[in-house]
N, C-alpha and C positions, 0 to 999 in steps of 0.2 A: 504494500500500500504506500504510496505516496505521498508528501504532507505540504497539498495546494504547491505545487510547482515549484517546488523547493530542492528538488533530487530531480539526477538526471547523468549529465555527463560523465565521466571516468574522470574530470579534473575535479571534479568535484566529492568524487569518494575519497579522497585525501584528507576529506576533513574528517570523516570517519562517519555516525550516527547522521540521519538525517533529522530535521526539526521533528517530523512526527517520533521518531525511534526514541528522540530524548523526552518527548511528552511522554511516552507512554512506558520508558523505563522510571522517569519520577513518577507519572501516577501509579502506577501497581503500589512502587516501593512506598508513599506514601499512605495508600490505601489499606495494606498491613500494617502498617506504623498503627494508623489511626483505629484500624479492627484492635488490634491488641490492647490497644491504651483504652478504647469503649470497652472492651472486656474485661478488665482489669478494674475500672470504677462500675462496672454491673454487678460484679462481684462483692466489692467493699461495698455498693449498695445493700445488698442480700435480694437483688430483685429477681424474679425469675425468669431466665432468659438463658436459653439454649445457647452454647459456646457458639455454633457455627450462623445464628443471627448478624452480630457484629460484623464478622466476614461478609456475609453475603450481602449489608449495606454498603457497607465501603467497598466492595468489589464490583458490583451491580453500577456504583457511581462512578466509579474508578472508569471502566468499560465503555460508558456512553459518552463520557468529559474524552477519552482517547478515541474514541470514534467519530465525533462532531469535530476534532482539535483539526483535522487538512479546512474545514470549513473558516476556520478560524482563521488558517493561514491563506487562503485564499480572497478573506478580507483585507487582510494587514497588506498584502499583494495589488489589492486593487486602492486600498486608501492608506498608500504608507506616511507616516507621521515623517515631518519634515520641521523646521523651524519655520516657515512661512505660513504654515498651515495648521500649526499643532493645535488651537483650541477648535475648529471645524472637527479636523479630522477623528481630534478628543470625543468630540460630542457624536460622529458618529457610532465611533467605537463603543463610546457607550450605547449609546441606542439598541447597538447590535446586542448586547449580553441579555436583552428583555427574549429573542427571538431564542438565544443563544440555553437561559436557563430554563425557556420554556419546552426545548427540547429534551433538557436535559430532567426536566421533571416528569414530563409524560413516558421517555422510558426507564428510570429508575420504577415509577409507579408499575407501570407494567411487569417489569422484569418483574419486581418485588411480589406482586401481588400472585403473578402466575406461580411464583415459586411455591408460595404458602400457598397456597389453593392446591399443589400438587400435594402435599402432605397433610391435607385435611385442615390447616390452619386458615385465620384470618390476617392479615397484617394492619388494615384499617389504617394505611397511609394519609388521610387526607381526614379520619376523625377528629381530632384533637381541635385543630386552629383551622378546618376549613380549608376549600382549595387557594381561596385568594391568602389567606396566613399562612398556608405550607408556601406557597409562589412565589411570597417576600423574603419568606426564611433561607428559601433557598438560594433567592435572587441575589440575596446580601453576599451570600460565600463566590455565589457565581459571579457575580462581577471582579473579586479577586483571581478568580482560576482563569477566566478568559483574559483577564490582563498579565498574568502571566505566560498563557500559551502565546497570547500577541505578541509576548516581550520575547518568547523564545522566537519566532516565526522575523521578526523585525531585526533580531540581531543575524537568524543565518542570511537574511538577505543584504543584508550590508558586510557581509563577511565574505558571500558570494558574489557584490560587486567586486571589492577590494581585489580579492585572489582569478576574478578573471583572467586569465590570460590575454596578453596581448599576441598580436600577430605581425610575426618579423619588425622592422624598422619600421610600422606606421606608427607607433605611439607617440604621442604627443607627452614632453617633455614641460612641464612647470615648474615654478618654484614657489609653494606655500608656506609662506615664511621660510626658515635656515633649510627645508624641506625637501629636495627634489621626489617629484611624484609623475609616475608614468602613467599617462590614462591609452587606453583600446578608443579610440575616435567612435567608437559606437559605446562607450560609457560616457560619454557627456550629452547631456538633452539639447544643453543651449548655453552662450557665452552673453554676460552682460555686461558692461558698463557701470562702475560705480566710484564717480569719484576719479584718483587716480589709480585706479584698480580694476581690474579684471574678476569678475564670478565665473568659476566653471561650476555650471552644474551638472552634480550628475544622480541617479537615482539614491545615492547613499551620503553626498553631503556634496559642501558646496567648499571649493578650494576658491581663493583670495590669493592673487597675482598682479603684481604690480604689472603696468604698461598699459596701453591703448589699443582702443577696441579695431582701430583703421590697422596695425601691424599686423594682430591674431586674426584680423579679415582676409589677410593677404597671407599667412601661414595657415589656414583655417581653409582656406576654397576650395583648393586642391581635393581636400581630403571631405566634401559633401555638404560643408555647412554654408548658407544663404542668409544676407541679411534681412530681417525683417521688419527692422526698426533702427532709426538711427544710435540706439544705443543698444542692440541684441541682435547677436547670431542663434540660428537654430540649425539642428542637424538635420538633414533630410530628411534621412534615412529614420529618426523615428517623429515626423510628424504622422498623425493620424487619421486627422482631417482637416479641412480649411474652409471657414465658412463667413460669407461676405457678410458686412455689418450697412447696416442703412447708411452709415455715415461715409462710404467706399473704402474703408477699412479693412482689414480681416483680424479673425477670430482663430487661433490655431489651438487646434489641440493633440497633443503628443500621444503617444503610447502609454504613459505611464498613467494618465490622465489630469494631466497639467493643460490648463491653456494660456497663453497666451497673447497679447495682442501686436497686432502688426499694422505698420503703417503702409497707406496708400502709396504711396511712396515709392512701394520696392514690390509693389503688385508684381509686376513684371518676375521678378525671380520668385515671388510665391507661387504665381501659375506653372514656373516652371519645374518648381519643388513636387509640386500636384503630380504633374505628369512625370 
């Protein structure tokens, strides 16, 4: 199984586990962790509760949280948190964990219930506090467990820009502060202007280079990237779509799903970027 697009190439088994392989080797181990410590205080309780109960909560939860986690990562994939965007992107993320624990509630419920129905038992998951007060109770742990798997899923993607491979002498040479840093011309989205500085960006941060944007235009063309505004280069190669604004503008949106705006201006090499 795969965890959202995160595994793949032979350069990339170098790193060893894939994002889902480390979800799902902490959740088991934590799911024991936490079966044994619940059996341990049902005990000193003196309540009466069959050893293998504890297991089979924390394992039944364990199961479905590693099962939905590629889900997870194929968010974090489509809305990756950035410093430009990090309170948006926050709020979707959150958003998502309402969808996220609701999943994760209907089949712990199930699991649960079929189990003890197979043994003559009841488990009466949802007696106590109600479906909407189980929902929240659960919601609460869930929004931590998905911010974690996010956090897993966010770091191997920025691990597996970093360790891309370049290819022969195209790389593009910077210097980010005392820094020299080799990018793949297809790891940068887009170059801007700031100041007297240079932004590369690229899906995993944004490097800061001294110089002007008219030199990197003329080190930058060769290799695919089109101005699109007097102060922003973009790479061709991952725009997505181009789509005209009333004002004779354009609206560019990348691959990653960043957009852009561009000036009339440079229509001319945007049409040509299209084609």
């Amino acid at each position: 199984m795969t965890g959202g697009g995160e595994n793949g190439t032979s350069g990339e088994r170098r790193i060893g586990l894939g994002p889902w392989g480390v979800v799902a080797l902490v959740g088991i181990a934590v799911a024991f962790v936490t079966a044994s410590s619940d059996l341990t205080e049902i005990r000193r309780s003196g309540a009466n509760v069959h050893w293998s109960e504890p297991i089979l909560w924390e394992v039944t939860s364990a199961l479905v949280i590693v099962a939905i986690a590629p889900l997870v990562g194929l968010a974090v994939w489509r809305w990756p948190p950035r410093e430009d965007n990090f309170v948006r992107v926050g709020l979707i993320h959150f958003a998502l964990t309402v969808p996220f624990a609701a999943a994760h509630v209907l089949a712990i419920f199930v699991m649960r219930e079929t189990a003890y129905w197979a043994v003559g038992a009841h488990y009466g998951f949802f007696d106590k506090d109600g479906v909407l007060g189980t929902f929240v109770y659960e919601w609460r742990k869930d929004v931590l467990t998905y911010a974690a798997i996010a956090a897993v899923y966010w770091w191997w993607r920025r691990r597996r820009a970093e360790r891309r491979p370049a290819s022969g002498d195209d790389r593009i040479e910077i210097r980010d502060g005392a820094t020299a840093v080799f990018l793949a011309p297809a790891e940068v989205l887009f170059v801007e202007a700031a100041g007297n500085y240079i932004e590369f960006h690229t899906a995993a941060r944004t490097h800061l280079v001294r110089g002007t944007l008219a030199s990197w235009e003329a080190r930058l063309g060769p290799r695919g990237f089109v101005r699109i505004h007097r102060s922003r280069l973009v790479n061709r190669a991952r725009i997505a779509a181009i789509k005209p604004t009333p004002s004779g503008d354009a609206e560019i949106t990348l691959d990653d799903g960043r957009t852009l705006a561009g000036s009339r201006r440079y229509r001319a090499a945007l049409e040509t970027a299209k084609a």
